[in-house]
C-alpha positions in Angstrom: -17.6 5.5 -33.5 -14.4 7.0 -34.8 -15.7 10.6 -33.0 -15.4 8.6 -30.1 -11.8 7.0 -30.8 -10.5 10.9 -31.5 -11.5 11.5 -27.8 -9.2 8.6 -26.5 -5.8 10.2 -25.7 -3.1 8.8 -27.5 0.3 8.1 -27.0 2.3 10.3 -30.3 5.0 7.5 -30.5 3.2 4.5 -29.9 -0.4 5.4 -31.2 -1.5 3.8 -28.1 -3.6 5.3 -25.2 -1.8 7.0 -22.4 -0.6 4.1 -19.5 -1.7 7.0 -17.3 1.0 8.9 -14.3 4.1 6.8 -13.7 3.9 4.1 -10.8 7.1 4.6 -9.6 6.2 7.9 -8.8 2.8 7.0 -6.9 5.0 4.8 -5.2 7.2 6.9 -3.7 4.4 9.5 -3.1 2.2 7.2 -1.0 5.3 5.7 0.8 6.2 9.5 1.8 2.9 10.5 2.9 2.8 7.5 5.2 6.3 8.1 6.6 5.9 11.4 7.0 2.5 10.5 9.0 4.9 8.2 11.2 7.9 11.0 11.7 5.6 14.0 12.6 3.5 12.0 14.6 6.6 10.8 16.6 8.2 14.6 16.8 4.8 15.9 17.3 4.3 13.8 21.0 7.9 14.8 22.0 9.3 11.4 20.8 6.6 9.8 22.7 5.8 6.8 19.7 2.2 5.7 18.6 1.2 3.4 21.4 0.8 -0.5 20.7 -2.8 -1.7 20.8 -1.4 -4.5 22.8 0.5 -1.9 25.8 -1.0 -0.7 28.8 -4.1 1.1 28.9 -3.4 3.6 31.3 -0.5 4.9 28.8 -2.5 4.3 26.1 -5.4 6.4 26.8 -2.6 9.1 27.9 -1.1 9.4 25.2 -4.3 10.2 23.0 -5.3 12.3 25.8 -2.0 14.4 25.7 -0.9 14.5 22.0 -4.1 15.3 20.4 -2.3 17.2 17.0 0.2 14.3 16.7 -2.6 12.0 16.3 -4.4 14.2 14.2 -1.8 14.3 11.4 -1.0 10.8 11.8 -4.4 9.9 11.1 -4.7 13.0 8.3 -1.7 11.3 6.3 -2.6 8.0 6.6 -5.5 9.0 4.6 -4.1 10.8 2.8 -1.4 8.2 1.4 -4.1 5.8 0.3 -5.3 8.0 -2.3 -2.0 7.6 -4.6 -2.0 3.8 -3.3 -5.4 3.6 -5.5 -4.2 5.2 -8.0 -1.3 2.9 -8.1 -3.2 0.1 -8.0 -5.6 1.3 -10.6 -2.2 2.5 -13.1 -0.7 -0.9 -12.7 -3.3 -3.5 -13.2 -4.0 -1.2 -16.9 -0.4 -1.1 -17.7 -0.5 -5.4 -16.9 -4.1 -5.2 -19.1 -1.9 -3.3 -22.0 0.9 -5.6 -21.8 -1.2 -8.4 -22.6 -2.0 -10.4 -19.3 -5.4 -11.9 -19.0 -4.1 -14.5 -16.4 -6.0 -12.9 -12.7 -3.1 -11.2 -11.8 -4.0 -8.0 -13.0 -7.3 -7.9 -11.6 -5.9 -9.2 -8.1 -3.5 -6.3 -8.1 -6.5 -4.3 -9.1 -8.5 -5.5 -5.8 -5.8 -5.9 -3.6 -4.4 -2.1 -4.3 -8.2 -0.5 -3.9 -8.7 -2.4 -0.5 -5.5 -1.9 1.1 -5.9 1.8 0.1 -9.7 1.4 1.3 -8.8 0.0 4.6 -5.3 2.8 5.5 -7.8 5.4 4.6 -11.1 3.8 7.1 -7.6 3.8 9.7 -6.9 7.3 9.1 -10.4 8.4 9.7 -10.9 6.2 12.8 -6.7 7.7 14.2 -8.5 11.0 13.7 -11.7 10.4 15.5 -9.2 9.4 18.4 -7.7 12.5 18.1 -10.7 14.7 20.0 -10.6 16.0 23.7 -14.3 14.6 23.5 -13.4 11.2 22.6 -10.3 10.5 24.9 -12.2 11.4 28.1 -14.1 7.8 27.7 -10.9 5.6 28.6 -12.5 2.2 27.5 -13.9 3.9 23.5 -10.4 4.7 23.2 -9.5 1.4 23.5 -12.1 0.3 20.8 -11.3 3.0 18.6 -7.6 2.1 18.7 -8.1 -1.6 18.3 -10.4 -0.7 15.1 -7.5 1.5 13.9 -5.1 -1.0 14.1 -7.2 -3.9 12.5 -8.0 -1.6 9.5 -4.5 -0.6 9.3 -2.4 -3.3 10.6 -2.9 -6.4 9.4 -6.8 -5.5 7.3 -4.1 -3.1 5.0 -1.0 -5.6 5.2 -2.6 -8.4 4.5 -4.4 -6.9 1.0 -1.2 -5.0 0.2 0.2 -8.2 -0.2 -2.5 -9.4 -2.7 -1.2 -6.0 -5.0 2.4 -7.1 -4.6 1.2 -11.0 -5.3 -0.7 -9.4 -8.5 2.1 -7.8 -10.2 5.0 -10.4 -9.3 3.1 -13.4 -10.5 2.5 -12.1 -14.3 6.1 -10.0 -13.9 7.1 -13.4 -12.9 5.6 -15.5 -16.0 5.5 -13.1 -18.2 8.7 -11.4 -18.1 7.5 -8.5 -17.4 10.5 -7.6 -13.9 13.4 -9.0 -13.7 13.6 -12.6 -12.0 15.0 -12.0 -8.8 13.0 -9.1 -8.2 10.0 -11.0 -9.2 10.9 -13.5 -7.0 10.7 -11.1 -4.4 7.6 -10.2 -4.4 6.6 -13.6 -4.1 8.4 -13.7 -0.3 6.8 -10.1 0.2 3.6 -11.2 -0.5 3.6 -14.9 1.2 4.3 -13.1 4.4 2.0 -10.3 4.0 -0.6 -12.8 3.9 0.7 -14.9 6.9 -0.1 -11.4 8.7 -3.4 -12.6 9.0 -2.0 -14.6 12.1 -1.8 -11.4 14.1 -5.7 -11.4 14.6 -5.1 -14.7 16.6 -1.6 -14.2 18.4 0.1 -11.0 19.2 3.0 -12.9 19.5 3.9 -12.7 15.6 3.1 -8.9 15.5 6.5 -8.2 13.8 5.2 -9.5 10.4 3.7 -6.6 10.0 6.1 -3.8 9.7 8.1 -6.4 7.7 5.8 -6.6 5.4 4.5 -3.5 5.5 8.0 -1.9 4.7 9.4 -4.3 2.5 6.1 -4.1 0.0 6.9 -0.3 0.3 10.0 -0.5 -1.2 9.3 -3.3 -3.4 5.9 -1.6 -5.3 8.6 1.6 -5.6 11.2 -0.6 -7.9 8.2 -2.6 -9.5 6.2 0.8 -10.1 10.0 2.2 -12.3 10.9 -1.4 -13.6 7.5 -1.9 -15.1 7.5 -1.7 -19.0 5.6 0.3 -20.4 5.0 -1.7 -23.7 6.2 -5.6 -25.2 8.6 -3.7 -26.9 10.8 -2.7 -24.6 11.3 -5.8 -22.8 14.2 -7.5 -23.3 13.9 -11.2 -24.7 17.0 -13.4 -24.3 17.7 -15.2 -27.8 20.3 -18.5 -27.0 23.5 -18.4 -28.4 24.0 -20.4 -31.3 26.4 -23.1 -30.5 
């Protein structure tokens, strides 16, 4: 057993195991791979942006027809960015494990994190399957294949990013762990991530989505750096003797 405890690697100041890469940093790696997906895409087709699955159909199949490589990185990033989104996931719900939680949160950030990046990867992989000559001459698979995309990664991602953001602000919340406001935050992120789910019944409240999607963006950045690593460096407030 104690051969087996050497093998574990351990934090030299702490003598605790490693919390694994930094968070923060996954954070703003999977946020740039996305958003680099969204700019080349955009420069790639001449300016032309991703079509809406709700637009025209004519335009719609055009535009796969006509920008095959901006559609091709699109959908190569997107999959690409949900490999640090599981690791972020995976990081985070340890480092909530280590700091004591054993409420669900940690687990629901666990889930939430390796669906969402689940379901943007599935939507980069379908994006790319639209991005063949082959594909784009059958006008009504587009159509299918682009509605698939956009379920995986509209609302199917949003909506489960939400549960990651929900998983870490609840215990950061309770426990101390972020500071209130920030905290508090998440909470708002998360509620309307979830009402997301609405878009699969009414296009009419499509604009939750990129509200959600880039506000959990930059709100899993500042929780991934504001995250303690240990009890001991968070701050408790002792009252003031009066």
């Amino acid at each position: 057993m104690e051969a087996i405890k050497n093998l574990v690697p351990r934090d030299t100041r702490t003598n605790a195991p490693q919390s694994g890469p930094p968070p923060g940093v996954l954070a703003v790696v999977f946020t740039a791979l996305f958003l680099g997906g969204l700019v080349l895409s955009t420069v790639l087709a001449g300016g032309d942006p991703f079509p809406s699955p709700f637009g025209d159909s004519d335009a719609i199949t055009a535009y796969f027809r006509d920008h095959g490589n901006a559609v091709r990185v699109s959908g190569a990033l997107q999959f690409a960015a949900s490999v640090p989104l599981a690791i972020y996931a995976a990081t985070v719900s340890a480092r909530l494990n280590r700091l004591g939680v054993r409420a669900p949160g940690a687990t629901i950030a666990l889930a939430g994190g390796v669906l969402a990046s689940a379901f943007l990867a599935c939507s980069g992989l379908v994006t790319w399957v639209l991005s063949h000559a082959e594909v784009t001459q059958r006008p009504e698979l587009v159509r299918a294949l682009q509605y698939l995309a956009f379920g995986l990664g509209g609302p199917g991602h949003v909506v489960l990013l939400g549960l990651l953001v929900a998983g870490i602000a609840v215990p950061g919340l309770l426990a101390g762990l972020l500071p209130r406001a920030l905290a508090v935050a998440g909470l708002a992120v998360a509620a309307v991530a979830e009402l997301a789910t609405l878009v699969l019944l009414t296009e009419g409240v499509a604009l939750l989505l990129p509200v959600a999607r880039f506000t959990g963006l930059a709100w899993l950045i500042a929780a991934g750096f504001l995250l303690p690593r240990s009890r001991a460096r968070i701050r408790v407030r002792v009252p003031e003797e009066s």
